[in-house]
SELUMPA-310711 format. One record per residue: residue number from 1; x, y, z of N, C-alpha, C in turn. Coordinates in Angstrom, 3 decimals. Atoms other than C-alpha are relative to their C-alpha. Example, Ala and Ser with C-alpha at 12.3 -4.5 7.8 and 13.67 -1.06 7.14 Angstrom:
BEGIN
NODE  pos     neast    nnorth       nup    caeast   canorth      caup     ceast    cnorth       cup
NODE    1     0.890    -1.190     0.000    12.300    -4.500     7.800     0.900     1.200     0.000
NODE    2    -0.820    -1.190    -0.060    13.670    -1.060     7.140    -0.770     1.090     0.730
END
This chain:
BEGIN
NODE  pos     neast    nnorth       nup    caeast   canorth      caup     ceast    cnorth       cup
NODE    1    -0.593     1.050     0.784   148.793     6.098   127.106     0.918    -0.813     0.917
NODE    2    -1.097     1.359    -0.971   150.457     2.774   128.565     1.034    -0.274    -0.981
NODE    3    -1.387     0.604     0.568   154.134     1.960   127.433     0.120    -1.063     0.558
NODE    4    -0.301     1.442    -0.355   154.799    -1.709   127.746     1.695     0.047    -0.254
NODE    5    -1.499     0.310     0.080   158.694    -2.605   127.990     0.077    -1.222    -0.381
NODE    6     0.148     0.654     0.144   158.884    -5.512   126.226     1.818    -1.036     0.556
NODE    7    -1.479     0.403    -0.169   162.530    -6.237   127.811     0.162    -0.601     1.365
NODE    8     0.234     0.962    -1.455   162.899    -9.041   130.625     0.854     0.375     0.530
NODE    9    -0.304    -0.520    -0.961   164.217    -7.968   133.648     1.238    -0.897     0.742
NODE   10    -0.571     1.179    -0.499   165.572   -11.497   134.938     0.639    -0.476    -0.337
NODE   11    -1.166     0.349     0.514   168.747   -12.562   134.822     0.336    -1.714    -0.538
NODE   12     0.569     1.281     0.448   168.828   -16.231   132.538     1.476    -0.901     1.089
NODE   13    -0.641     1.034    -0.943   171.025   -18.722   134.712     0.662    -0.739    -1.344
NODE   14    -1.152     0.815     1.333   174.053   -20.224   132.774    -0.673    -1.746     0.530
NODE   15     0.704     0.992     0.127   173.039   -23.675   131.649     1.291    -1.143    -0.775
NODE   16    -0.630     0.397     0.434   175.989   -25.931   131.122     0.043    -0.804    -0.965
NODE   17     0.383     1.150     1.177   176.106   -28.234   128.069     0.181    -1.504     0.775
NODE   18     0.017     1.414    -0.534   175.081   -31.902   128.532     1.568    -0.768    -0.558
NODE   19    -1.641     1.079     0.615   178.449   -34.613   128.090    -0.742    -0.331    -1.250
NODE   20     0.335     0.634     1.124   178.743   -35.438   124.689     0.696    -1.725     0.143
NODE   21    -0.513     0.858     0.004   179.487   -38.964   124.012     1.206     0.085    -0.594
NODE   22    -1.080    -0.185     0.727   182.806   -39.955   122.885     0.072    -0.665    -1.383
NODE   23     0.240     0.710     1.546   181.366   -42.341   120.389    -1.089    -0.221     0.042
NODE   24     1.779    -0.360     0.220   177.558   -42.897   119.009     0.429    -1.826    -0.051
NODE   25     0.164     1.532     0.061   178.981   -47.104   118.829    -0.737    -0.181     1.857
NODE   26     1.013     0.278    -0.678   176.147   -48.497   120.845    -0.652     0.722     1.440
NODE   27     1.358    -0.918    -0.251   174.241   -45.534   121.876    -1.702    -0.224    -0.927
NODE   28     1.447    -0.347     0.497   170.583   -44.528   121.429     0.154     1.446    -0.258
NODE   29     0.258    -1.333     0.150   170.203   -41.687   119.276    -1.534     0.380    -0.619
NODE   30     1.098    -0.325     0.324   167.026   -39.965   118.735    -0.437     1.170    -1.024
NODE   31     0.553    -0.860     1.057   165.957   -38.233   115.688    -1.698     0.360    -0.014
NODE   32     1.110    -0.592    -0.467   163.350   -35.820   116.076    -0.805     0.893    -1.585
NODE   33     0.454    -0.261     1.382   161.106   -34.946   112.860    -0.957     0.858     0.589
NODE   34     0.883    -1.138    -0.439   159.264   -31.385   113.305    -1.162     0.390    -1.230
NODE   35     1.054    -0.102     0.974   157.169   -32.166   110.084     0.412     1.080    -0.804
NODE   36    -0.303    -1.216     1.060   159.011   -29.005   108.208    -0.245    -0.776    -1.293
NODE   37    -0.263     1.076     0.713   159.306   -29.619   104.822     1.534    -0.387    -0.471
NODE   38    -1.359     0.632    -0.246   162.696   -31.598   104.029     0.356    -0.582     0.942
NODE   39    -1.086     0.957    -1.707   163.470   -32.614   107.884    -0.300    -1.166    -0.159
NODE   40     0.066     1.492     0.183   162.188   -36.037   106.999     1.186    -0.212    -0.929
NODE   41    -0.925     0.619     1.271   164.588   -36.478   103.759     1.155     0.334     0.854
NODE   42    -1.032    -0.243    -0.545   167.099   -34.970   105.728     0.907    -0.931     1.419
NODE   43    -0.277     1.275    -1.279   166.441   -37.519   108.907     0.341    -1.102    -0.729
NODE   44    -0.214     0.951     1.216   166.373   -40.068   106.375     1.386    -0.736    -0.183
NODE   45    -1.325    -0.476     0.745   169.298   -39.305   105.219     1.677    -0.482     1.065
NODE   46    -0.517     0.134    -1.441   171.172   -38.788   108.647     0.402    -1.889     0.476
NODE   47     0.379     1.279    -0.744   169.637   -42.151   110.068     0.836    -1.127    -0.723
NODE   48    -0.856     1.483     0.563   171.332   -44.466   106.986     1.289     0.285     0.503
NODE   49    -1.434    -0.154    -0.227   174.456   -42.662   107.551     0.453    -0.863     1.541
NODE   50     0.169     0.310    -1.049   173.987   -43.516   111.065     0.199    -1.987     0.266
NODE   51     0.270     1.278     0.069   173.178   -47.294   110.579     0.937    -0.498    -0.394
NODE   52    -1.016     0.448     0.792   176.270   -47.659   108.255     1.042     0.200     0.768
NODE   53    -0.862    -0.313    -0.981   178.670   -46.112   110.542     0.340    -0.701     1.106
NODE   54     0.591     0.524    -1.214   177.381   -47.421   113.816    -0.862    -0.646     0.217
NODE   55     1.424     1.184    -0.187   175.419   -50.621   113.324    -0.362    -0.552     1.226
NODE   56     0.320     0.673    -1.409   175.177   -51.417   117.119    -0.936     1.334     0.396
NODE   57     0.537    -0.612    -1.090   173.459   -48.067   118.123    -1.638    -0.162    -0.754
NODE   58     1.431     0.447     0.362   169.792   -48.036   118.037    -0.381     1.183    -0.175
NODE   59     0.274    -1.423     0.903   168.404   -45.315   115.789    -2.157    -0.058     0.850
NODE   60     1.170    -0.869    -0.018   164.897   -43.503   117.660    -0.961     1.008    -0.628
NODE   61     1.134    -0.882     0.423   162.193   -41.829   115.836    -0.858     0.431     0.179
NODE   62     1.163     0.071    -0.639   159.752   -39.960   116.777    -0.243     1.290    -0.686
NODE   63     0.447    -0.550     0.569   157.586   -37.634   114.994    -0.738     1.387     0.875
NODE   64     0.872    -0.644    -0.683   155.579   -34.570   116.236    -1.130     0.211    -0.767
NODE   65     1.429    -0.549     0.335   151.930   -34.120   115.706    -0.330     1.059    -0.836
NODE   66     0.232    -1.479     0.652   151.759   -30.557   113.978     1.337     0.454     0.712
NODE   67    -0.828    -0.623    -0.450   154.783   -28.334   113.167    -0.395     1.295     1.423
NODE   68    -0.519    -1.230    -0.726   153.985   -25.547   115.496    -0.534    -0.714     1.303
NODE   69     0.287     0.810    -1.080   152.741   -28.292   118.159     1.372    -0.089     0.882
NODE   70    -1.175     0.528    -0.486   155.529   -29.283   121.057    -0.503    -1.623    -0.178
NODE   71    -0.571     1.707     0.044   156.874   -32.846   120.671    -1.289    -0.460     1.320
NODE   72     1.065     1.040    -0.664   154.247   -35.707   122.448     0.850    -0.055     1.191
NODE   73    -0.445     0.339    -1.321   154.710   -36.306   126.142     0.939    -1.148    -0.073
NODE   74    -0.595     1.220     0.391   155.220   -39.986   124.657     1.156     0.192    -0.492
NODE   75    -1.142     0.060     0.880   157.523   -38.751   122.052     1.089     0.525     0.947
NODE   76    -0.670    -0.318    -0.784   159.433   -36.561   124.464     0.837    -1.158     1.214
NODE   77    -0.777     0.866    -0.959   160.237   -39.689   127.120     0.702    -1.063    -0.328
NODE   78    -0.910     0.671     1.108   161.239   -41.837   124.322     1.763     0.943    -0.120
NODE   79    -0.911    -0.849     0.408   163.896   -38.986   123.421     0.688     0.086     1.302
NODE   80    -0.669    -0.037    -1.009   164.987   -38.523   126.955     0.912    -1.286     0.411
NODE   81    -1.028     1.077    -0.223   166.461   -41.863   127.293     0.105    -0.360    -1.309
NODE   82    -0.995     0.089     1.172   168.516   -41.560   124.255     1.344     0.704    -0.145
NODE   83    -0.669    -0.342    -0.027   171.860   -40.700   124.376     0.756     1.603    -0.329
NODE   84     0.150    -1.105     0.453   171.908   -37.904   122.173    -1.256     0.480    -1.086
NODE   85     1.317    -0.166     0.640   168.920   -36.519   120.015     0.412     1.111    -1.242
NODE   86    -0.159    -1.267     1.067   168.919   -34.553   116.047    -1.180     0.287    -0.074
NODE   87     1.461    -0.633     0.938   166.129   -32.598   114.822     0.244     0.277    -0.634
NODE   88    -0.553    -0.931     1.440   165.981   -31.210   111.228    -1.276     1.319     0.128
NODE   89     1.411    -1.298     0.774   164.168   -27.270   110.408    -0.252    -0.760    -1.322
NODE   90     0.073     0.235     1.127   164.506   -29.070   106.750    -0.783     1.286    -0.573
NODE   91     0.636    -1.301     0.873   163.303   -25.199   105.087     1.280    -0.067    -0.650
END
C-alpha cells in the first residue's frame, strides 16, 4: 500500500498587499462578475453606489465565461489596469 501526504512541503513567500488608493475620485475600478447567483445584483448594486459617490472614476466590467472557468485573458488585462478591482461570490 502507497500513503500519499497530501501536505506541501514548500515554504509560501510573504506577499505584501498592493497600495490602496487614498480615494476611488478618478480611478478605474473594476468589477468582476463570477456568474454566481446574486454577484450581478450585488455588482449592480456596488457600481450605482460607486457612480453616485465618485462620478469622475470610470466603473469596469467584465464578466467571466462559466463560474468555475478563470476570468478571460481579455477580461483579466482590462482588470489589470484598473486601480482597484471587486468581485461578488453573490451565494
Amino acid at each position: 500500500m502507497r500513503v500519499l501526504d497530501p501536505v506541501s512541503r514548500s515554504t509560501p513567500r510573504e506577499q505584501p498587499l498592493s497600495e490602496r488608493p487614498k480615494t476611488l475620485a478618478g480611478t478605474r475600478i473594476g468589477l468582476l462578475d463570477n456568474l454566481k447567483p446574486g454577484a450581478r445584483v450585488l455588482l449592480d448594486t456596488f457600481a450605482e453606489l460607486l457612480a453616485e459617490r465618485y462620478p469622475d472614476a470610470t466603473i469596469v466590467r467584465v464578466q467571466k465565461e462559466d463560474v468555475g472557468a478563470a476570468c478571460p485573458a481579455e477580461g483579466m488585462a482590462e482588470l489589470a489596469r484598473c486601480h482597484a478591482v471587486v468581485t461578488a461570490i453573490g451565494d
